[in-house]
VOROTI-777519 format. One line per 2 residues: number of its first residue (from 1); for each residue x, y, z of N, C-alpha, C. Coordinates in pm, 1 decimal, m for minus. Example, Ala and Ser with C-alpha at 12.3 -4.5 7.8 and 13.67 -1.06 7.14 Angstrom:
residues 2
1> 1319.0 m569.0 780.0 1230.0 m450.0 780.0 1320.0 m330.0 780.0 | 1285.0 m225.0 708.0 1367.0 m106.0 714.0 1290.0 3.0 787.0;
end
This chain:
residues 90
1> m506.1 m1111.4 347.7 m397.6 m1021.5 309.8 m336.8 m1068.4 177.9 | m289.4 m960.9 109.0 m242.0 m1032.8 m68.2 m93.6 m1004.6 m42.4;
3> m49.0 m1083.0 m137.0 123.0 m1087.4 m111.1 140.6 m946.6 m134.5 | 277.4 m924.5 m103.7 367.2 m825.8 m74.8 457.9 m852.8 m211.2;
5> 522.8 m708.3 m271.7 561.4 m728.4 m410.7 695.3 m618.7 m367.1 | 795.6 m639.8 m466.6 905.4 m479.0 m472.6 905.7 m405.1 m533.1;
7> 891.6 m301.1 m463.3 893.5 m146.2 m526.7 952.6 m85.1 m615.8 | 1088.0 m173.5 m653.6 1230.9 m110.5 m702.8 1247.2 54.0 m669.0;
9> 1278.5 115.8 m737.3 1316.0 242.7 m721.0 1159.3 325.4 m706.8 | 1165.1 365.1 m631.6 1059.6 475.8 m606.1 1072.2 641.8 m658.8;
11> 980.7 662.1 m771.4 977.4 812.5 m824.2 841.0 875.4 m779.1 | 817.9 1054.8 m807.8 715.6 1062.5 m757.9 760.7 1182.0 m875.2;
13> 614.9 1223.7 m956.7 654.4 1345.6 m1043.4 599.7 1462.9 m983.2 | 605.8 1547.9 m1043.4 610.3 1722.5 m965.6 423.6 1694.0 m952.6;
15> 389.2 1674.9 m998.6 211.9 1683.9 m972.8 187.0 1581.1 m835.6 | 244.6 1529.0 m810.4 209.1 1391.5 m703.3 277.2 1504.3 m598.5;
17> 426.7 1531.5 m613.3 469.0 1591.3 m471.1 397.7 1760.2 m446.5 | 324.7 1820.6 m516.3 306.3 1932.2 m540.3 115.3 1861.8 m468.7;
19> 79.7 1774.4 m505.9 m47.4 1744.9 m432.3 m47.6 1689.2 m301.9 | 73.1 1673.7 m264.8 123.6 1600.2 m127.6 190.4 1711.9 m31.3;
21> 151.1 1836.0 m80.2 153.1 1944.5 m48.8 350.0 1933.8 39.3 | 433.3 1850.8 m58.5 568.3 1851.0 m57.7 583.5 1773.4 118.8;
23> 506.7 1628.7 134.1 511.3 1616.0 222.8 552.5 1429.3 198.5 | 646.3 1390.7 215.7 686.1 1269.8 192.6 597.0 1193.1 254.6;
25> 588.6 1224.8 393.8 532.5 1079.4 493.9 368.3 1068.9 405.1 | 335.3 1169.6 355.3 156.8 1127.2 277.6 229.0 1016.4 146.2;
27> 282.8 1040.7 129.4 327.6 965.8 m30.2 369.2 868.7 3.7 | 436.8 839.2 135.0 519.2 663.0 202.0 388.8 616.9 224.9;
29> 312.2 702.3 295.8 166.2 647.0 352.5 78.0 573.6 185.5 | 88.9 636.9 103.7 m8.9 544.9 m7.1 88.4 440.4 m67.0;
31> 229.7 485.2 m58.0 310.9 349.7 m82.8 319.9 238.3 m14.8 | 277.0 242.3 120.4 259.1 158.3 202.3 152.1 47.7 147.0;
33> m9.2 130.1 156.0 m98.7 104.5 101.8 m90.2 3.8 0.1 | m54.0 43.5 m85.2 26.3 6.0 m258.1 106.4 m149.9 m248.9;
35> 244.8 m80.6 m124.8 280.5 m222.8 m145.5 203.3 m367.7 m33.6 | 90.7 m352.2 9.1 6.2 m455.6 111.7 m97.3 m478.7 25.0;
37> m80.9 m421.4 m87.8 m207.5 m471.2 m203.0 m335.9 m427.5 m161.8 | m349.4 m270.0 m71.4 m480.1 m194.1 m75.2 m457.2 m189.6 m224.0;
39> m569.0 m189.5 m309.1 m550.0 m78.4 m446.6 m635.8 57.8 m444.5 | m712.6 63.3 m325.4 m732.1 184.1 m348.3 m896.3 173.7 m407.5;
41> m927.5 293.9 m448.1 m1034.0 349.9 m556.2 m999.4 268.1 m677.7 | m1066.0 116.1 m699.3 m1042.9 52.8 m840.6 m1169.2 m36.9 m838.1;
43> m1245.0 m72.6 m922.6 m1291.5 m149.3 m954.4 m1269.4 m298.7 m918.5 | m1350.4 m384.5 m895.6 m1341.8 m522.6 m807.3 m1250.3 m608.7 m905.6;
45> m1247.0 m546.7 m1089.7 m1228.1 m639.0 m1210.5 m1050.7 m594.6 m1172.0 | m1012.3 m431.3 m1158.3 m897.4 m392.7 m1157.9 m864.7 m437.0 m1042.9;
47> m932.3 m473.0 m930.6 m800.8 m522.1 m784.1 m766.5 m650.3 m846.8 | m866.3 m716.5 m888.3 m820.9 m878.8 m928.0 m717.1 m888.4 m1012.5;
49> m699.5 m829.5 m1131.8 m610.7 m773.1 m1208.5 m483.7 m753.3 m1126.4 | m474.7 m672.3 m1092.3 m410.8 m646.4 m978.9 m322.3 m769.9 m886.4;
51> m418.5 m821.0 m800.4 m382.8 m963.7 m753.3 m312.2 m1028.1 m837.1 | m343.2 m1079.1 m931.9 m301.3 m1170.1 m1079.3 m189.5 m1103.3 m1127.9;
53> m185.0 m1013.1 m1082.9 m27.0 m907.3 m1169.5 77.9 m927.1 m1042.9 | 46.0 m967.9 m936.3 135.1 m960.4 m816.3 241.0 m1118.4 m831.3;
55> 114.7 m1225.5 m899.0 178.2 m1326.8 m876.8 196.7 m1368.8 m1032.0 | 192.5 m1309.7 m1127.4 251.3 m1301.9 m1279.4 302.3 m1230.3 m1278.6;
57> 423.5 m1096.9 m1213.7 458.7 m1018.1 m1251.1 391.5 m941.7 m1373.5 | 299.6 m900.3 m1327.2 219.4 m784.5 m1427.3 254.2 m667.5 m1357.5;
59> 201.0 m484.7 m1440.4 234.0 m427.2 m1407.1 65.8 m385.5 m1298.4 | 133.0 m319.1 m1157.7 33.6 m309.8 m1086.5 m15.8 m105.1 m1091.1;
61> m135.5 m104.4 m1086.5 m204.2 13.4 m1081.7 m290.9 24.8 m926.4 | m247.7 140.0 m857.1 m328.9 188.6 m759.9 m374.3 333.8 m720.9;
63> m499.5 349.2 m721.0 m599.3 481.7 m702.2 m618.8 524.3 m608.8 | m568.5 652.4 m538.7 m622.0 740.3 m412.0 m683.2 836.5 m447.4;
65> m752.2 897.2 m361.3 m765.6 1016.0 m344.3 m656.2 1099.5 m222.5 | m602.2 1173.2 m282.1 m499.6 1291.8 m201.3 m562.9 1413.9 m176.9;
67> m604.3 1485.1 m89.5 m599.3 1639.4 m111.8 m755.5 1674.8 m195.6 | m799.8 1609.8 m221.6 m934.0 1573.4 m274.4 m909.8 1575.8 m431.8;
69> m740.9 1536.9 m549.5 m756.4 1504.1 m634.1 m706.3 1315.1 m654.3 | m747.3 1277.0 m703.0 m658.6 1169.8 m750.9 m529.3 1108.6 m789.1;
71> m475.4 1013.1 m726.4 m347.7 985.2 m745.5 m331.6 858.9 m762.3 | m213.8 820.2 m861.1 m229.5 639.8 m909.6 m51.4 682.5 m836.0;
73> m47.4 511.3 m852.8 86.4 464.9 m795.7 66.6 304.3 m913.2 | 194.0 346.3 m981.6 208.5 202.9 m1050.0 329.4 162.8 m1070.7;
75> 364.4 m2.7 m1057.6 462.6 m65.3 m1044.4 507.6 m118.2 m1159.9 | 601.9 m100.2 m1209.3 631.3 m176.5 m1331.8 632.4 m338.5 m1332.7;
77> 616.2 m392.9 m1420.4 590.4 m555.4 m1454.6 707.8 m610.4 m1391.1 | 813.8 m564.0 m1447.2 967.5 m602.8 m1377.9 1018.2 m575.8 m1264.1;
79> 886.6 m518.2 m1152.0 944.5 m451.2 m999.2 1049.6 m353.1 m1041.1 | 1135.3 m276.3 m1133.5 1204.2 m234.8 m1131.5 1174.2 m64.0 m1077.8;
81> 1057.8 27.8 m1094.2 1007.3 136.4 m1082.0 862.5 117.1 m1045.8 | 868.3 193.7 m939.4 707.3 248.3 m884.6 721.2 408.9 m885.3;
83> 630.4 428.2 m945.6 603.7 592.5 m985.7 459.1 655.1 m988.8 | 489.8 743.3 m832.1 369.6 806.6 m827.9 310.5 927.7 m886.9;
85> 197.6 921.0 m955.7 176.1 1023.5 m1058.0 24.8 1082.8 m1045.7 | 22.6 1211.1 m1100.6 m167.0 1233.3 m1144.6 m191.0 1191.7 m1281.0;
87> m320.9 1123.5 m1268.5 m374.5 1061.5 m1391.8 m312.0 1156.4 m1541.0 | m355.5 1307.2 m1494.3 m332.9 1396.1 m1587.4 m149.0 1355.8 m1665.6;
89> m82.0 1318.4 m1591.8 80.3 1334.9 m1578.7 127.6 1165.9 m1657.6 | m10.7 1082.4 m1701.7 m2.8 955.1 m1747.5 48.6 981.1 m1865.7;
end
């Protein structure tokens, strides 16, 4: 299991809640994910990354699939904002 990190404030933009078909508990459900250090759909180079950003305060990136499009969830370096978004909405 990889450490556990803070979320700070949690945002979600109109493309994330509009693919979550306006349904919170799917969006807690990949935040969950997110914060237990699943990353999701990433590359073995990006989870490690990842890992290494948990315990350097780096900023963390994580990949789902929702609804059959894609969705990242990323944490800022400073824990201060996690904001779930579509790639498109980057």
């Amino acid at each position: 299991m990889r450490n556990s990190f803070r979320l700070g404030q949690v945002c979600a933009t109109q493309g994330a809640i509009a693919l979550s078909d306006n349904n919170p508990t799917l969006l807690r459900s990949l935040l969950r994910r997110h914060a237990s250090g699943d990353w999701g759909e990433l590359c073995d180079n990006d989870k490690q990354a990842n890992d290494d950003a948990v315990l350097k305060y780096g900023r963390i990136l994580s990949s789902y699939t929702l609804n059959g499009e894609k969705i990242w969830i990323i944490t800022e370096h400073d824990r201060s904002v996690t904001t779930l978004l579509l790639p498109t909405e980057y």
